[in-house]
KEKE-3310 file (N, C-alpha, C; in steps of 0.2 Angstrom, whole numbers, plus 5000, padded with zeros to 4 digits):
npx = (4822:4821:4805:4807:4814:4804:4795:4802:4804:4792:4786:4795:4794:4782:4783:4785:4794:4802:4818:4829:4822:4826:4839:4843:4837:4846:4859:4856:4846:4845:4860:4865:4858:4862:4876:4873:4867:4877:4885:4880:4877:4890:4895:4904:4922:4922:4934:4937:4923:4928:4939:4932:4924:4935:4940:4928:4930:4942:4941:4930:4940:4946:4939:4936:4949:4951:4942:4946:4959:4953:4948:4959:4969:4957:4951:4939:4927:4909:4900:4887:4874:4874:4884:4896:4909:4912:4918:4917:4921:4925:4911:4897:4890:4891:4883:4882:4893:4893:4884:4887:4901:4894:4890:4903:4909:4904:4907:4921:4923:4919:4928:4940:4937:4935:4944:4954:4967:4980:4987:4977:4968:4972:4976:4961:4957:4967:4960:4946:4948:4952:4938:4929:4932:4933:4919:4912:4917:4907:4897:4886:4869:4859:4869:4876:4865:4855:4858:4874:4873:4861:4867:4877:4868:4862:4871:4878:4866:4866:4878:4876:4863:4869:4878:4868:4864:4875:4872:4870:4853:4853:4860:4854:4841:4847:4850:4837:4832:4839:4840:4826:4826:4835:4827:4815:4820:4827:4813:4806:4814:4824:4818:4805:4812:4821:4809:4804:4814:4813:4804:4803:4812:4805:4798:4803:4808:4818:4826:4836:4825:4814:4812:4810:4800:4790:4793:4791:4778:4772:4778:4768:4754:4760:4758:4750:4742:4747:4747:4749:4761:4770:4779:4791:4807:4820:4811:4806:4810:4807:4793:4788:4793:4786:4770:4767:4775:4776:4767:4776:4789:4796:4809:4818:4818:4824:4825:4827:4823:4814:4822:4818:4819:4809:4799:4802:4807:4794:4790:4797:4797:4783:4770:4770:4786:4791:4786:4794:4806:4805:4803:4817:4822:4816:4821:4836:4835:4832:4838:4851:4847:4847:4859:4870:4883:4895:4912:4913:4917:4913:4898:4893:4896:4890:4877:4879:4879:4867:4858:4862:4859:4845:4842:4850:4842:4830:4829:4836:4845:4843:4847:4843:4855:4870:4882:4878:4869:4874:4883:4871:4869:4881:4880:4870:4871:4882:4876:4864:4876:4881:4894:4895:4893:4902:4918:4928:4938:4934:4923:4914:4923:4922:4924:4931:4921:4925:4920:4908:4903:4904:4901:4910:4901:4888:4875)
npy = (5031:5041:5042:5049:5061:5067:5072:5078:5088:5093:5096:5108:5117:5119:5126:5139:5149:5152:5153:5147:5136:5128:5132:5122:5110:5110:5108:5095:5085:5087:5086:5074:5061:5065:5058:5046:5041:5042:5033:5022:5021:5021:5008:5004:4995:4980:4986:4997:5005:5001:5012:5024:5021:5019:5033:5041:5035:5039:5054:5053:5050:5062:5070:5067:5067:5082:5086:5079:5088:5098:5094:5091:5103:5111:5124:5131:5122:5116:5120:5110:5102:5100:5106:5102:5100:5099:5093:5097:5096:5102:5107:5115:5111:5099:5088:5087:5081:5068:5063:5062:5054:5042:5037:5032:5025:5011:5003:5006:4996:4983:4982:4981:4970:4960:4964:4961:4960:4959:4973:4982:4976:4984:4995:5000:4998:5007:5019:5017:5018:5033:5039:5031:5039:5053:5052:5050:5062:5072:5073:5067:5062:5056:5048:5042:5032:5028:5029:5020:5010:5004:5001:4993:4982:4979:4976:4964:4957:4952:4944:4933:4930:4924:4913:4906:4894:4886:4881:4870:4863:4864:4874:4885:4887:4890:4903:4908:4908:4916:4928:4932:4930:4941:4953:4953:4956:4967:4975:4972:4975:4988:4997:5002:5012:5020:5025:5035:5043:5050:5054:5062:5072:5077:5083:5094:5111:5117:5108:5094:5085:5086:5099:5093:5087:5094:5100:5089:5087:5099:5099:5087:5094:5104:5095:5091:5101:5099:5090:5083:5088:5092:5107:5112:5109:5116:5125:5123:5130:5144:5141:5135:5143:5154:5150:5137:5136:5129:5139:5137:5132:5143:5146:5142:5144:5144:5133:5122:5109:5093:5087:5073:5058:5052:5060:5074:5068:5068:5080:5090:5085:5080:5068:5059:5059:5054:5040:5036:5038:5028:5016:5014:5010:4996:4991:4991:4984:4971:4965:4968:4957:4945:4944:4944:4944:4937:4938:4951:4964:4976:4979:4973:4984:4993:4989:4991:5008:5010:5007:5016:5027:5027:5024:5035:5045:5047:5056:5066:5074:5065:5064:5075:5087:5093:5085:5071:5067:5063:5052:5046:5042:5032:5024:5017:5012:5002:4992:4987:4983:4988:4987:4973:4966:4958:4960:4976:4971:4960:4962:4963:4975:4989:4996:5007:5015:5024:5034:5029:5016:5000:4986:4968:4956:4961:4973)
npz = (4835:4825:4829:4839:4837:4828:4835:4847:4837:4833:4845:4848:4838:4843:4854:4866:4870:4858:4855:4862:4865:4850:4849:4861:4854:4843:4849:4858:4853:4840:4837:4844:4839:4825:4828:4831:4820:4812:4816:4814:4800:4798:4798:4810:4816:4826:4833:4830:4835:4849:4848:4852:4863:4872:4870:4876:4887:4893:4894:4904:4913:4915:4918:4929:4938:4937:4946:4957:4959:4965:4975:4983:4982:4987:4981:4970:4976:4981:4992:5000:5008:5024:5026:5020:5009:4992:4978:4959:4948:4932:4930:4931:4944:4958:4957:4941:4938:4945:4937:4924:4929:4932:4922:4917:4926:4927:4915:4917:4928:4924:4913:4923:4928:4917:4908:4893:4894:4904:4905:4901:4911:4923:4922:4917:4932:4938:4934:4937:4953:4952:4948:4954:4966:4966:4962:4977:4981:4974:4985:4978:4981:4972:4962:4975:4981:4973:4959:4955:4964:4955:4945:4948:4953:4941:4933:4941:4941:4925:4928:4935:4925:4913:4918:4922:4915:4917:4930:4942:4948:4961:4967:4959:4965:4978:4976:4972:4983:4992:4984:4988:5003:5002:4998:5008:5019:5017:5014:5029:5036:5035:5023:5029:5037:5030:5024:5035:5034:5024:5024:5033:5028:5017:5024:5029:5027:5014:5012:5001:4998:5001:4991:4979:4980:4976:4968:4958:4958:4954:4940:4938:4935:4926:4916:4916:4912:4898:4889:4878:4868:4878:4882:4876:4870:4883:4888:4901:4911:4911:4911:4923:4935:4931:4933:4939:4953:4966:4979:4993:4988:4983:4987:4976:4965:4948:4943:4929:4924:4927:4937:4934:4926:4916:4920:4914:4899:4894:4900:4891:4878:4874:4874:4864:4863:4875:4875:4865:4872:4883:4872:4870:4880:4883:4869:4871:4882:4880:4871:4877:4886:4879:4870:4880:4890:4891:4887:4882:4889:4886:4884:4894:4903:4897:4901:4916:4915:4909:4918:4927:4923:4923:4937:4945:4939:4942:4951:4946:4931:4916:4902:4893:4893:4883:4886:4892:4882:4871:4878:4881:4867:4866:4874:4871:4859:4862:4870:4861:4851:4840:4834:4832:4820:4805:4806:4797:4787:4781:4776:4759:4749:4741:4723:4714:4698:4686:4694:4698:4711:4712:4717:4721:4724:4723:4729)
capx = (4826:4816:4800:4810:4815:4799:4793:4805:4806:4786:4787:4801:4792:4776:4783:4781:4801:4808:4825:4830:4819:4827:4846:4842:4836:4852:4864:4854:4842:4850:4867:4868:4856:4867:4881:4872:4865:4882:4889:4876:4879:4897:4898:4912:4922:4924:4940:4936:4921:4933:4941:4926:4922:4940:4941:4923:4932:4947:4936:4928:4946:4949:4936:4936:4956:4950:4938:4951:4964:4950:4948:4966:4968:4953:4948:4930:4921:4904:4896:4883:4869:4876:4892:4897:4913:4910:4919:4912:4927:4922:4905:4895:4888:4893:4878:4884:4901:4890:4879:4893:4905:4889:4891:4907:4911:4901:4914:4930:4924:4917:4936:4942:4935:4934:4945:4954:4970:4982:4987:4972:4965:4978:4973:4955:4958:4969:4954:4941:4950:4948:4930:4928:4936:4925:4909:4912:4919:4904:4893:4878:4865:4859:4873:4878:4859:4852:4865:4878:4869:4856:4872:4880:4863:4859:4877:4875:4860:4868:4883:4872:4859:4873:4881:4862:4863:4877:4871:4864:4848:4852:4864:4848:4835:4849:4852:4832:4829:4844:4837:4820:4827:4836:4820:4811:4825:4826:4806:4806:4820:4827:4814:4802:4817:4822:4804:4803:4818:4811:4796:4804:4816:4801:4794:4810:4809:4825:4831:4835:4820:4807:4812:4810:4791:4786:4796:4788:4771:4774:4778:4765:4751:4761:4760:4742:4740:4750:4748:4751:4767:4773:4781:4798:4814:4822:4804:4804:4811:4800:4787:4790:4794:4780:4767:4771:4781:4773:4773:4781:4796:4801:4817:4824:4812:4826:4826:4827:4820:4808:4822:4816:4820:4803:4793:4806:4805:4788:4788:4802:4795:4776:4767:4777:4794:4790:4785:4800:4810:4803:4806:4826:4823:4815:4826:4841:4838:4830:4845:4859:4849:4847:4866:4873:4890:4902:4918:4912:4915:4910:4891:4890:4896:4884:4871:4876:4878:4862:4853:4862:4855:4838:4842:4851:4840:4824:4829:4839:4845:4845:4846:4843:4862:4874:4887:4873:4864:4880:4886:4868:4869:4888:4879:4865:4873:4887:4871:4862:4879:4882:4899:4893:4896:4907:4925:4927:4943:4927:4916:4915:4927:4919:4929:4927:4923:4924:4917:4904:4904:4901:4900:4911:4897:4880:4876)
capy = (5037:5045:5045:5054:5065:5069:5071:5082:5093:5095:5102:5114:5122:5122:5130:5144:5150:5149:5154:5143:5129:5129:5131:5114:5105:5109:5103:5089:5082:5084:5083:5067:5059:5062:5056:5037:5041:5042:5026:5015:5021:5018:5001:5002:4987:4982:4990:5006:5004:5001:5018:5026:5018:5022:5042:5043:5036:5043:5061:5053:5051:5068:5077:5065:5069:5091:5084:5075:5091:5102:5091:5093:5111:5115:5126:5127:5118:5118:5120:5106:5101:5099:5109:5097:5101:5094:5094:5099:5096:5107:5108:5121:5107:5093:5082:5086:5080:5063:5061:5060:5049:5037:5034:5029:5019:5004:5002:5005:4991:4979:4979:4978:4964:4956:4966:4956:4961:4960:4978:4983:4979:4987:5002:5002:5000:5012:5026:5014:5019:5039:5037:5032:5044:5058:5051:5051:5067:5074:5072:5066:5056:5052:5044:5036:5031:5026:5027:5016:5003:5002:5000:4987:4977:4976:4970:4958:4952:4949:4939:4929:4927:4923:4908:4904:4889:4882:4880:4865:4865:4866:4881:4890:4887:4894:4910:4911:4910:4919:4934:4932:4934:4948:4957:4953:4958:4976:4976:4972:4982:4995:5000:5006:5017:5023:5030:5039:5048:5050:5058:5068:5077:5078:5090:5099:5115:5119:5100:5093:5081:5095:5103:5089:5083:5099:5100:5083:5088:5106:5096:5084:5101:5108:5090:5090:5107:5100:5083:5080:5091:5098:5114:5111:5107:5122:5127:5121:5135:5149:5138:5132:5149:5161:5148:5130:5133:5128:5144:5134:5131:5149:5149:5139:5147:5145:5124:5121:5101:5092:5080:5066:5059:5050:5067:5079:5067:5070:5089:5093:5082:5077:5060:5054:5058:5048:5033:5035:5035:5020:5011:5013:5007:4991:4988:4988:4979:4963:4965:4963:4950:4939:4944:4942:4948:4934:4939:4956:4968:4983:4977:4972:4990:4998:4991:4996:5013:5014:5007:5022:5035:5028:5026:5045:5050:5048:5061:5071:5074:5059:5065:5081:5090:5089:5078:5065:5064:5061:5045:5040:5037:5029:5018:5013:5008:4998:4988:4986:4979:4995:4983:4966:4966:4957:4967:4979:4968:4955:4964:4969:4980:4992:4994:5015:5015:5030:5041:5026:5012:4994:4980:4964:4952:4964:4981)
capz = (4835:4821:4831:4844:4833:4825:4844:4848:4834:4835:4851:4848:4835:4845:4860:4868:4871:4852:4853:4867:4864:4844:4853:4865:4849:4839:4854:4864:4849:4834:4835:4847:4834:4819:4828:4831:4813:4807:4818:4811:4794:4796:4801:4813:4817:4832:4836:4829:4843:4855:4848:4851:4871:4875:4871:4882:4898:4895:4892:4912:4921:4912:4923:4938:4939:4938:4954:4962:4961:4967:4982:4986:4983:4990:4980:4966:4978:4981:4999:4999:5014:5031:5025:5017:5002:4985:4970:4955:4941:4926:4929:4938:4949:4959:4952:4934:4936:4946:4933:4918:4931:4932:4914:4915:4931:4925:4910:4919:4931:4919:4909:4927:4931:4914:4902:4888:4895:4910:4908:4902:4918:4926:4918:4920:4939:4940:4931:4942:4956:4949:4946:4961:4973:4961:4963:4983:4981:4973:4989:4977:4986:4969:4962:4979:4984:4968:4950:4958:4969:4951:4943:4951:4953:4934:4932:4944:4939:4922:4926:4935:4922:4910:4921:4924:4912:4918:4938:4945:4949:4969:4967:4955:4970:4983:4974:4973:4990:4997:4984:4990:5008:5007:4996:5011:5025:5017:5015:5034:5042:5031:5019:5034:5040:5023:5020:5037:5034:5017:5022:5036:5024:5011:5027:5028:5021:5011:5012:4993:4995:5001:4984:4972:4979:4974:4957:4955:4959:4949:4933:4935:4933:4920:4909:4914:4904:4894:4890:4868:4866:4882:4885:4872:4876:4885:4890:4910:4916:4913:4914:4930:4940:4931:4932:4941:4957:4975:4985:4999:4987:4983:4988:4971:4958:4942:4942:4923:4923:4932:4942:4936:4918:4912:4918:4909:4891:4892:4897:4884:4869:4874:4876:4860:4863:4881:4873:4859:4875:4883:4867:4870:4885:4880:4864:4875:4888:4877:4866:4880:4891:4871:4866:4886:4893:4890:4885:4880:4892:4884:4885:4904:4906:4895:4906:4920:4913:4908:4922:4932:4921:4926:4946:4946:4935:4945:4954:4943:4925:4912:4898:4890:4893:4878:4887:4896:4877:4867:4883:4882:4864:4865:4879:4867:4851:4863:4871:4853:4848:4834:4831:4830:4813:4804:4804:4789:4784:4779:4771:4751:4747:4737:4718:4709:4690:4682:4699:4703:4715:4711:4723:4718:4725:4724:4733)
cpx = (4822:4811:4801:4809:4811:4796:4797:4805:4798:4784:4790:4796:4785:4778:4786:4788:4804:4815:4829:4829:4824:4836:4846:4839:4842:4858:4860:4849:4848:4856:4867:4865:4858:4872:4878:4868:4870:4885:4886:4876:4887:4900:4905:4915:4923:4930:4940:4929:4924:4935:4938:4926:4928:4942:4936:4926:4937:4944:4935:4933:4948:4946:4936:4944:4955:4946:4942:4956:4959:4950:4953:4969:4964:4950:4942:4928:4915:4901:4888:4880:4874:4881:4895:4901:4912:4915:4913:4915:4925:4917:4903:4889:4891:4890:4878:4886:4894:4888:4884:4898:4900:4890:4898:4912:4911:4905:4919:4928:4920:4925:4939:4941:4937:4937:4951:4964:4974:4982:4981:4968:4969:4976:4967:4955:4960:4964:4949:4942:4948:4943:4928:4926:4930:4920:4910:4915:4912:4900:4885:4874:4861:4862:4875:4873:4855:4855:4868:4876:4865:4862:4875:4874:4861:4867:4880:4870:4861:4870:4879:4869:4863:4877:4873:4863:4866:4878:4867:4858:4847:4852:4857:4844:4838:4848:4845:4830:4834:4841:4829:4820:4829:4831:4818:4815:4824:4818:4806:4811:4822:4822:4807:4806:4820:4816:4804:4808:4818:4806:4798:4808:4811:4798:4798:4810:4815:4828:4829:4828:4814:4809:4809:4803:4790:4786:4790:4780:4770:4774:4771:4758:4752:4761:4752:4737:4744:4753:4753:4758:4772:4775:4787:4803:4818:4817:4802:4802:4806:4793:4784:4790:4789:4774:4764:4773:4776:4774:4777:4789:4799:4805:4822:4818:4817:4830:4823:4824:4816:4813:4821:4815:4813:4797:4797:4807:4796:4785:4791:4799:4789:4778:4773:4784:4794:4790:4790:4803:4810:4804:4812:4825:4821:4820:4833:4841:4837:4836:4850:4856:4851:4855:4870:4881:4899:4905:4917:4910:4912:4900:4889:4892:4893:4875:4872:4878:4871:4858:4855:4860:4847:4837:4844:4846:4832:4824:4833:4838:4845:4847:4847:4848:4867:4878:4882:4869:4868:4881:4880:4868:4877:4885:4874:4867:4878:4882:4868:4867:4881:4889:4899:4893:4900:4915:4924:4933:4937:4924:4920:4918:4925:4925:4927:4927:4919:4918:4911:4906:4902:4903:4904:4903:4890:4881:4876)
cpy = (5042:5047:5050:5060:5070:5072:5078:5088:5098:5101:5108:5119:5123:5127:5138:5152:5148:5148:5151:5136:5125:5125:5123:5109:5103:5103:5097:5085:5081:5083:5078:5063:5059:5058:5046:5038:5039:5035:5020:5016:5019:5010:5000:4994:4988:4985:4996:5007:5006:5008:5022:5029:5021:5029:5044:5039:5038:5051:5060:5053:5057:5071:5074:5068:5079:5090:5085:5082:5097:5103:5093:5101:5115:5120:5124:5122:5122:5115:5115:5107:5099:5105:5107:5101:5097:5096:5094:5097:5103:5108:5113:5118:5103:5089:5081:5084:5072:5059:5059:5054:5043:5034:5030:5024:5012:5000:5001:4997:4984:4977:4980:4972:4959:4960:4960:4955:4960:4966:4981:4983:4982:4995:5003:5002:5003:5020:5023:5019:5028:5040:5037:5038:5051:5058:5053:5057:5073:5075:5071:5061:5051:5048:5040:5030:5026:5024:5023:5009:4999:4998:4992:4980:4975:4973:4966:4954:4947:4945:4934:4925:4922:4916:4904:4896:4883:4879:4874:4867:4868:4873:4886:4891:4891:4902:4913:4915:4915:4930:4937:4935:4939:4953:4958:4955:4967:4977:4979:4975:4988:5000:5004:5012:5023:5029:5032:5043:5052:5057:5064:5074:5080:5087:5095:5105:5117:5114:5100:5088:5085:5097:5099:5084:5089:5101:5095:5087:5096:5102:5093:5091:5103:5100:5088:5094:5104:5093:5080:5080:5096:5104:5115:5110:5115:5127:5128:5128:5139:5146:5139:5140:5153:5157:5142:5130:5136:5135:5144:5133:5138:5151:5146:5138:5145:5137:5124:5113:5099:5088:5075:5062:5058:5057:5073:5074:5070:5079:5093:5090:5077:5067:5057:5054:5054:5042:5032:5031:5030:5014:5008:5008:4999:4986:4984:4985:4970:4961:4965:4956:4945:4940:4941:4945:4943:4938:4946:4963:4974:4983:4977:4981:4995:4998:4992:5005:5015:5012:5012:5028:5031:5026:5034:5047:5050:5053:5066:5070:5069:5060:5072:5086:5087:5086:5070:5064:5062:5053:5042:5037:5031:5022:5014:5009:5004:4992:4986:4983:4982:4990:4977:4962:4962:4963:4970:4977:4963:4956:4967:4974:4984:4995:5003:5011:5020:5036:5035:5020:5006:4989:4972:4957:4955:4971:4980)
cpz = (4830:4823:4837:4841:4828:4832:4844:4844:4834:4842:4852:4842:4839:4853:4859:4867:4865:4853:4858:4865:4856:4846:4856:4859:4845:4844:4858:4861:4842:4833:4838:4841:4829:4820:4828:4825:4809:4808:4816:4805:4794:4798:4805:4815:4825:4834:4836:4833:4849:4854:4853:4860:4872:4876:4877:4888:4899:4897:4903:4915:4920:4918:4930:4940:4941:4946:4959:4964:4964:4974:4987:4986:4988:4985:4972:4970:4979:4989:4997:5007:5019:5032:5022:5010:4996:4980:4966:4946:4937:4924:4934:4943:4950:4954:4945:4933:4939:4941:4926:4922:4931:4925:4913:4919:4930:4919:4915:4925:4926:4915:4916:4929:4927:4906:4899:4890:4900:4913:4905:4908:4922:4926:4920:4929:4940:4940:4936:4948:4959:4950:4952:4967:4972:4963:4971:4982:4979:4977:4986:4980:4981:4967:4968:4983:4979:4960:4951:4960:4962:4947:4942:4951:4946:4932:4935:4942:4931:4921:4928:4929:4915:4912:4922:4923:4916:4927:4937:4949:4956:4971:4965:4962:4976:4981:4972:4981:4992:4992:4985:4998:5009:5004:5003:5019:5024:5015:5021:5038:5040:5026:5026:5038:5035:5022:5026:5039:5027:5017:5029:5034:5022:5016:5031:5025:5020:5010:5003:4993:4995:4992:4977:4973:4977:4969:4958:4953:4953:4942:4932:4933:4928:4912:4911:4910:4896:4889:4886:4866:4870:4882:4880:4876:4879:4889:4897:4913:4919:4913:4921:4934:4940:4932:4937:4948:4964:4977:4991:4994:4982:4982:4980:4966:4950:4942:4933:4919:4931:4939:4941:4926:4915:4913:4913:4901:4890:4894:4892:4878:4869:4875:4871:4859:4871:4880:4870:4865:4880:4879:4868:4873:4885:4873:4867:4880:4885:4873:4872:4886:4886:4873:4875:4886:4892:4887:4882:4888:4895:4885:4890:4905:4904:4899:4910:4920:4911:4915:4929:4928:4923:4934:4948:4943:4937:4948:4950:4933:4922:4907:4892:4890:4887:4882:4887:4885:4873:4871:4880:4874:4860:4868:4875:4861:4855:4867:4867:4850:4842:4830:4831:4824:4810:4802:4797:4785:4780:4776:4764:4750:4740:4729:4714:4701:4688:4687:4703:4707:4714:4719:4719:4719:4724:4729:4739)
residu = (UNK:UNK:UNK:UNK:UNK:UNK:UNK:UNK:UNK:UNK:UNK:UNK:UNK:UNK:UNK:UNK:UNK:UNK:UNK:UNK:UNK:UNK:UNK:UNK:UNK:UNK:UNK:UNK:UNK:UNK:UNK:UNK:UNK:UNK:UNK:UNK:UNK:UNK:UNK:UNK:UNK:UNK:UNK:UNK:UNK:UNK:UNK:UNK:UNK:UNK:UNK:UNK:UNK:UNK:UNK:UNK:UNK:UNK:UNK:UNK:UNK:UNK:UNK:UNK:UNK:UNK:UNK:UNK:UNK:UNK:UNK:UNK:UNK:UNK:UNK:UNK:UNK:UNK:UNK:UNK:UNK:UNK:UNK:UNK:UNK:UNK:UNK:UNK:UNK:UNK:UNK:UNK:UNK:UNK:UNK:UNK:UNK:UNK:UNK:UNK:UNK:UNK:UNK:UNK:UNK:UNK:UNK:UNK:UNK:UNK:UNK:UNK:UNK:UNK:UNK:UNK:UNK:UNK:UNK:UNK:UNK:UNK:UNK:UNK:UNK:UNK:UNK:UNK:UNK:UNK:UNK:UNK:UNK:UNK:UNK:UNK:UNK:UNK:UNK:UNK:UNK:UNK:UNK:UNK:UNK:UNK:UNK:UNK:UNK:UNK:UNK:UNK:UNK:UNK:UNK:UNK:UNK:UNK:UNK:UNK:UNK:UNK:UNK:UNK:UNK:UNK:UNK:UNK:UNK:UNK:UNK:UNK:UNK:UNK:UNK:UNK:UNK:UNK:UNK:UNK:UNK:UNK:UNK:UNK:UNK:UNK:UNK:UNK:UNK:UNK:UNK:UNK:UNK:UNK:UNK:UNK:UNK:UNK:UNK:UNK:UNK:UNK:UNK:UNK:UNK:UNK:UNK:UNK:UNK:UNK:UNK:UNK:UNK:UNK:UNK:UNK:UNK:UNK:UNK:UNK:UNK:UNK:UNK:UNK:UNK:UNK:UNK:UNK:UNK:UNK:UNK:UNK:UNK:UNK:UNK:UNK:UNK:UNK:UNK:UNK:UNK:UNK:UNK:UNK:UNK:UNK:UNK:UNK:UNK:UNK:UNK:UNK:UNK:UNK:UNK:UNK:UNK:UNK:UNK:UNK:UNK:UNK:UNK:UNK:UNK:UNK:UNK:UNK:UNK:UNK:UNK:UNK:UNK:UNK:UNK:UNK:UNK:UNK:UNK:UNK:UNK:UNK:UNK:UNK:UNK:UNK:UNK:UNK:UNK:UNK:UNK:UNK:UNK:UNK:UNK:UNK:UNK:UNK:UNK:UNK:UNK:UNK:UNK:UNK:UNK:UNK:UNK:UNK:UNK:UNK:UNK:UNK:UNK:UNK:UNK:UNK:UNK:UNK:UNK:UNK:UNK:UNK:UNK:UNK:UNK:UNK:UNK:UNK:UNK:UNK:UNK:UNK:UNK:UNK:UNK:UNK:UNK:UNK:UNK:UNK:UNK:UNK:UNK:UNK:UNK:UNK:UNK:UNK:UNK:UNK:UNK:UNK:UNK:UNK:UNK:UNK:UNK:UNK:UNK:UNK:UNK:UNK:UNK)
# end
């Protein structure tokens, strides 16, 4: 977190665009960063945790329910591809309301499935249910294509690896072979199908994939001028449109990120705030396969929360939006285990004398 934050802040003062770059440091750097600055200084217990987790999906059935009566109304919609209506809830895009509901699907079905209560689950299904409807209502290809599916696969592959131990060896070898078949069933039927509708959009002028090889391509240029310290956060923009942008994609000149979360760490806060964020990525995943999902719901649902910020967010935003960088760090401190602690009923009760603090046992 620190090297991040050394990373990012480097860049902001080296770029180009002050009073912007400065602004997206205070909201999408430093504040989510004190906030898991502060939650690892305060030891919370697990309940006060749980607090915490429960406001962020109440806060998600908040705006999928603003979606949901949009739907029904009709009106703030958003004209999508084909014609296609979209909700949008309280954001000034589908894809933003997507990318927020992705964070917090994988929770509501994780205490569905395996919350600690009857009505508990009752309850998360009923916001699942929400969540849901939203996301299909958002008409994102991201989210329905790659957040979702990425989702669901790391929280399968969990419970699995979770129950691993207690399979007989036969069962272990079926559930090899049967995911080797189906690998090699969608290699063989579906993946050759996939990339040629992939690559006939790609040569679609005006289609959303047409647009985002070009962005790609556009970024990779501007991180090859710019390799150490990128462009700063808030930077893309004008980068991108005075400098950067295909002149076959002209027609959507004021795209603000690259689409694609590993290329945007690295054009908002250089080589080392890229590798910072690779690090996350690593910590928590080694730290919930070690700790595992039993009885802890809140965990299987943080990974798949996060493994849909890195499916949606291959194509879209991951990160850098004050909501998306607040979730992400709710979603990392509940994968890391932030209340694993012993309760704060348990711990040392700290004793005043005369203004200072002593410790009955030591500091």
């Amino acid at each position: 977190m620190l090297i991040f934050f050394g990373a990012a802040t480097l860049s902001t003062a080296l770029a180009a665009f002050q009073r912007v770059a400065w602004r997206e440091w205070r909201l999408v750097i430093l504040e989510p960063l004190l906030f898991y600055f502060l939650a690892r200084a305060m030891r919370p217990s697990r309940a006060e945790w749980e607090a915490v987790l429960q406001a962020f999906l109440l806060g998600g059935i908040g705006v999928a329910g603003v979606g949901l009566l949009q739907w029904i109304t009709g009106t703030g919609l958003i004209t999508g591809e084909a014609g296609a209506r979209c909700i949008r809830g309280p954001y000034g895009s589908p894809n933003n309301l997507a990318l927020y509901l992705g964070r917090v699907f994988p929770f509501l079905l994780a205490l569905t499935l395996n919350g600690s209560s009857r009505r508990g689950r009752l309850l998360a299904g009923l916001g699942l249910l929400m969540v849901g409807a939203a996301l299909i209502g958002t008409c994102s290809e991201g989210a329905g294509f790659l957040g979702i599916p990425a989702a669901l696969m790391a929280m399968g592959g969990l419970w699995l690896w979770d129950r691993w131990g207690g399979l007989s060896r036969g069962i272990r070898w079926g559930l090899i072979l049967m995911a080797v078949g189906g690998i090699l069933l969608f290699a063989g039927a579906l993946a050759p199908r996939i990339g040629e509708a992939l690559a006939r959009r790609a040569a679609t002028p005006g289609s959303t994939v047409f647009f985002r090889v070009r962005l790609w391509a556009s970024t990779l240029d501007l991180i090859r001028e710019h390799p150490l310290f990128g462009v700063g956060p808030d930077n893309f923009l004008y980068w991108y449109r005075s400098r950067y942008i295909r002149p076959d994609a002209w027609q959507e000149p004021n795209l603000s990120h690259s689409h694609n979360v590993f290329l945007d760490f690295w054009a908002r806060t250089g080589l080392l705030g890229l590798i910072a964020g690779l690090a996350w990525q690593v910590l928590f995943w080694r730290r919930v396969v070690r700790a595992g999902i039993s009885g802890d719901p809140w965990r299987w649902g943080a990974a798949g929360a996060m493994a849909d910020l890195l499916g949606h967010g291959l194509v879209d935003q991951g990160f850098f939006l004050i909501d998306l960088a607040f979730a992400f760090m709710v979603v990392f401190g509940t994968g890391l285990g932030i209340a694993d602690g012993s309760p704060r009923s348990e711990r040392p009760r700290p004793v005043g004398i005369h203004g200072a603090i002593a410790y009955p046992e030591g500091p």
